[in-house]
N, C-alpha and C positions, 0 to 999 in steps of 0.2 A: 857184529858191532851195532849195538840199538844208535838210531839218527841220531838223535839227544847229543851222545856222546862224540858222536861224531863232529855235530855242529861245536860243541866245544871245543874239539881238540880244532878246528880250523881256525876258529876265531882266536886262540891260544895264539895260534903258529901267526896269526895275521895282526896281533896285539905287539908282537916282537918283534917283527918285521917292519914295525910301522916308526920306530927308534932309526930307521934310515932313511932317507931326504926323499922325498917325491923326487921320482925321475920324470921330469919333463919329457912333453909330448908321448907319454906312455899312454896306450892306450888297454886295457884290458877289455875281452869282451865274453861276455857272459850270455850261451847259448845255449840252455839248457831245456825252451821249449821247439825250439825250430834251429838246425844247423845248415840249412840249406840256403843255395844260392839267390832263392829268391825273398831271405828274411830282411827285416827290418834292420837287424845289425850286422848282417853282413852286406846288406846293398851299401850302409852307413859306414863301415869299416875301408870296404875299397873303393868310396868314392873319395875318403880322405887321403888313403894310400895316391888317388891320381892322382890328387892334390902336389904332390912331392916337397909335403912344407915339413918334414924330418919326423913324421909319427913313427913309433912303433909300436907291436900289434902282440898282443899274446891272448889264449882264449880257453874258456872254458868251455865242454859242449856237452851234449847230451851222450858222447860214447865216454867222456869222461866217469858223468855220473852214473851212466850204468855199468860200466867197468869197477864200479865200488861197491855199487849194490848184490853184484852178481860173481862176487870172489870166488865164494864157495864151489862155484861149477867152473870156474877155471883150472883146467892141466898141470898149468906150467908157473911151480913156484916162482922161479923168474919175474912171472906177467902179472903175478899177484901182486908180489913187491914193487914193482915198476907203478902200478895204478896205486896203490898207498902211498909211493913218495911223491904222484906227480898230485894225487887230487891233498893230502894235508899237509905239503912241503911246499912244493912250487907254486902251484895255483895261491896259497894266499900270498904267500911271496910277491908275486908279482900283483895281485891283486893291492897288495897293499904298499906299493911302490907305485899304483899307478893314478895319470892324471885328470884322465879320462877312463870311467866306467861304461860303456854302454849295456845294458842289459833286456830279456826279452820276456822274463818271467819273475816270477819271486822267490830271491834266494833267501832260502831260510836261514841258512847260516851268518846272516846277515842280521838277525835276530838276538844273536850272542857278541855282538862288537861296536862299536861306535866308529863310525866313517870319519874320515880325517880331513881338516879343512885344509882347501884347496884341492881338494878331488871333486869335479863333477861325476855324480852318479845318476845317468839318462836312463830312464825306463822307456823301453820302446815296445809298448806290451803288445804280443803277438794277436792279439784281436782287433780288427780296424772299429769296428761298433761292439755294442750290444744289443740284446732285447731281452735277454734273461738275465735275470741277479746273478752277481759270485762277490768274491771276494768277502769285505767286512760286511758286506749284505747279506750272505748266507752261510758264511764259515763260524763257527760256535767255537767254544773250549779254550784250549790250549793253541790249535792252531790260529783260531782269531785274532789272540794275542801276539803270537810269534809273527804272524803277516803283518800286524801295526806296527811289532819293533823293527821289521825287518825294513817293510815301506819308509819309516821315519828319515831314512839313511839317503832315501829318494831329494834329489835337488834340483832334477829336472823332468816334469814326466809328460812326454808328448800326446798330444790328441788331436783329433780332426776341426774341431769345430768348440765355439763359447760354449753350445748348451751342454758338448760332452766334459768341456772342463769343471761346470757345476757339478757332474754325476759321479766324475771319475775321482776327482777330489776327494768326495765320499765315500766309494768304492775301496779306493787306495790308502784312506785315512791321511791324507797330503791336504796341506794348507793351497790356496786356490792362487797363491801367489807362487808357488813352484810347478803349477800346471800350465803348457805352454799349447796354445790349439794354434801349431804353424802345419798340421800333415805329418803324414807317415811316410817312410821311402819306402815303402813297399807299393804304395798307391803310383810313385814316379814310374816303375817299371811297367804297371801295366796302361796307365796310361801312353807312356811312349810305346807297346806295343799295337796299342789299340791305333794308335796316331800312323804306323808301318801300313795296319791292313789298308786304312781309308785313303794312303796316299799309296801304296804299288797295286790295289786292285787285288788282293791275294793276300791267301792265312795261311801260313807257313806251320803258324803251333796246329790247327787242325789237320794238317798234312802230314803231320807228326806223330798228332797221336791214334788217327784213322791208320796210319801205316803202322807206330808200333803195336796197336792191337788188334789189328788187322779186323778194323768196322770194313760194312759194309758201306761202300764210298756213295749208293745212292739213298741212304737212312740220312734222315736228325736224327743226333746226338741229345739224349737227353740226361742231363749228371742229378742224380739222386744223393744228395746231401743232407741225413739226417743228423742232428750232434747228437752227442755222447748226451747220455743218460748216465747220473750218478747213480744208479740202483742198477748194477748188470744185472739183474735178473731180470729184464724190462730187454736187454736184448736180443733176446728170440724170437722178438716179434719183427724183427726186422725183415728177416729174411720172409715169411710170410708175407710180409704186406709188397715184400719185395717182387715175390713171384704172384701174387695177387695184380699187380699193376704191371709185369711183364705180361702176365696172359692174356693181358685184353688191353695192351697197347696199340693205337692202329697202325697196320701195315709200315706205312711211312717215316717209323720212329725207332730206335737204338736206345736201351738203358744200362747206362752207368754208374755205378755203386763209387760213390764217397765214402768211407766210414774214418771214425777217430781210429788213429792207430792202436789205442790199447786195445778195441775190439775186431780190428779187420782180419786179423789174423784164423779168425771164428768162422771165414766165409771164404772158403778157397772159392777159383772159379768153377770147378767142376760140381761144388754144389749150387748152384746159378744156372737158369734158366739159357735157354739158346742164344735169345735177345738179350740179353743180359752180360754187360762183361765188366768183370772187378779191377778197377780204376784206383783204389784205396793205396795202391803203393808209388804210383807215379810221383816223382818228387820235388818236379815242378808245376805249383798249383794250375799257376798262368797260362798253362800252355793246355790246362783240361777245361779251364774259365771260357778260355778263346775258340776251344776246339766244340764247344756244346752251343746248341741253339734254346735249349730251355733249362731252370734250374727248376727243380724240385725239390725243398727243405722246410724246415719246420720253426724251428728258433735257433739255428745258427748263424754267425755271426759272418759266413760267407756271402751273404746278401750285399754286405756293406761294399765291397768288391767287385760282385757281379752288376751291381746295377749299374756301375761306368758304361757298359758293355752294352745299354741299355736294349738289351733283351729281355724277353718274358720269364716270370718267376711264378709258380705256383706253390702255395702252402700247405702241405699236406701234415695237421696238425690232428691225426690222433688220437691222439693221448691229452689234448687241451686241457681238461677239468682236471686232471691227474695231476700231470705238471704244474698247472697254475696251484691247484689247491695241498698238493703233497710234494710237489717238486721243488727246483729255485724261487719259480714265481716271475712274474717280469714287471721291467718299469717302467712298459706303458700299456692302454689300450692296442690289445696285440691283432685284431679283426683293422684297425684303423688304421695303424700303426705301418703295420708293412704295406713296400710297394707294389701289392698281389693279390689276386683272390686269395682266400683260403677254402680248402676242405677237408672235410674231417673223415671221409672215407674213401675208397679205394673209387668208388663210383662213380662220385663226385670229381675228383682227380681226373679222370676219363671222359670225363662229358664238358670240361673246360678246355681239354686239349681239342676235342674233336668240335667244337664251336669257336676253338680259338678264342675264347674270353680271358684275356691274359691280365684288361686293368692295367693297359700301358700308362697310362694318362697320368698314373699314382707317382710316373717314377722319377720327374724332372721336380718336382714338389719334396721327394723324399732324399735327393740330392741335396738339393740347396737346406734344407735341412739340416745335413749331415755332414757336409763339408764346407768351412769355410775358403778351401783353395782348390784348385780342379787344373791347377797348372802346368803340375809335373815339376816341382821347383822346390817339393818338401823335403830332401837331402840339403838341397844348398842352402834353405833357411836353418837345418839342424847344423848342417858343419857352421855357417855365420855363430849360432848359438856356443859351441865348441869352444870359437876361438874368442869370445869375448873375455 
């Protein structure tokens, strides 16, 4: 079944549906880039559930949409049928019954329907910053278009900060008056874990995850976090540059592989270096954020996160000309920009660790920058927004 057809037949089913009354305090929520305990809509989901003010909760997630995608290699007629009536039966059903949208990515099917007044629909987009373009910035065609109808349907879309509400606006194709810079609740979680070490004396997530991959308990932790490259053919060099900077780690340090999950799968551990252990499935971020002493990444958007933590970040960009000149691009001076050295070779990378040149100074400056709240309080400003 090509997408197209597909986004039709939902919107279809959620155009007919939409003939019966909003069911108050419905909430639907729409998880289709991150279904994990630590996301933006689900920390946002069950902090309203504590609430006990009569919400309820129905969702869409990413085993949904790959249960549709993936029929054909399914066994059991049964299971086939079961994912056809639940993701173009139910899902808009309740989708379009409900009063509260929260969402964490952009649903394209949402590109084929017009959202019904009296539904907030919250985009709580799974990236706390940027530094690299997407969206209407780098999306062409058909899809550029389908993301603008889809985003239009947007009525509330969350951000950290005023300057991100000018970029995102743009990004999103959203008027600057439905852009809301109160925080993300994904930031509340690790701030308040952050807030546990500094008052009991003791990291519980590095004891976590030292134990479940059994590091050695007198290494730093170092997490190697490179993003996804839209050209897979670009990522083979991973693993190279990977065991290039495992070989000549000093002594004193442990490395960690990050990877996007469409490509981790490409790097078991047994193809990984001694000092090396793959980190890529763990399924709570926070607990690999907490358990590492340095980041190592390039232009992803994990920076926005770690620098709470404020620890050292080093930039190991590459591929710089490439990306900038042939890749998304970014939107800003990116040597200036981040709060780190950067370096563009394996070498380089090693002679900053072993001098300890981290460029702390960069990262109280790149904070206040980036967020206008640092409280822990960005749930309770979004549910306030909820219930106006």
């Amino acid at each position: 079944m090509s997408k197209t057809l597909g986004y039709f037949l939902f919107a279809l089913v959620y155009d007919i549906c939409k003939l019966m009354p909003i069911k108050k305090k419905s909430v639907f929520c729409i998880m289709t880039h991150d279904d994990g305990e630590g996301s933006n809509v689900s920390i946002a989901s069950k902090a309203l559930m504590r609430a006990d003010m009569g919400y309820t909760f129905s969702y869409l997630t990413k085993q949904d949409t790959d249960g549709v995608r993936t029929l054909s290699g399914r066994k059991s007629l049964l299971a086939r049928i079961k994912s056809l009536f639940s993701f173009f039966l139910r899902k808009p059903y309740e989708m379009a019954r409900a009063q509260i949208i929260l969402m964490d990515n952009v649903f394209l099917p949402y590109a084929y329907l017009k959202g019904r007044k009296g539904t907030k629909v919250i985009q709580l987009w799974h990236g706390t910053g940027t530094i690299k373009k997407f969206g209407q910035d780098v999306n062409t065609g058909k899809l550029k278009e389908l993301e603008r109808l889809a985003n239009a349907n947007i009525t509330h879309l969350i951000v950290n900060s005023p300057g991100m509400k000018v970029l995102y606006s743009k990004i999103f194709a959203v008027p600057q008056e439905r852009v809301y810079p109160i925080g993300l609740p994904r930031t509340d979680e690790l701030l308040r874990r952050i807030k546990r070490i500094e008052l009991a004396g003791s990291n519980p997530d590095k004891d976590y995850i030292y134990d479940k991959y059994h590091l050695p308990a007198q290494k730093k932790l170092i997490l190697y976090a490179p993003t996804f490259r839209d050209s897979m053919d670009q990522n083979p060099r991973i693993i190279e540059l990977l065991k290039e900077l495992g070989a000549q780690l000093p002594e004193e340090y442990h490395l960690g592989l990050r990877l996007h999950p469409f490509i981790a799968n490409a790097y078991p551990q047994e193809s990984l270096g001694e000092n090396i252990c793959q980190l890529s499935f763990e399924y709570d971020l926070n607990s690999l954020l907490l358990a590492s002493d340095l980041l190592i990444t390039d232009y992803s958007s994990i920076i926005f996160e770690y620098c709470l933590l404020k620890r050292p970040m080093i930039f190991y960009a590459y591929d710089y000309e490439e990306f900038s000149d042939h890749g998304r691009g970014f939107y800003y001076d990116y040597e200036s920009f981040v709060p780190g050295p950067v370096a563009y070779s394996c070498q380089e990378v090693i002679e900053l660790i072993k001098r300890k040149d981290f460029q702390q100074y960069k990262l109280d400056s790149f904070i206040s920058s980036q967020y206008s709240y640092i409280d822990g309080n960005a749930t309770a400003r979004l549910i306030e927004l909820i219930r106006q």
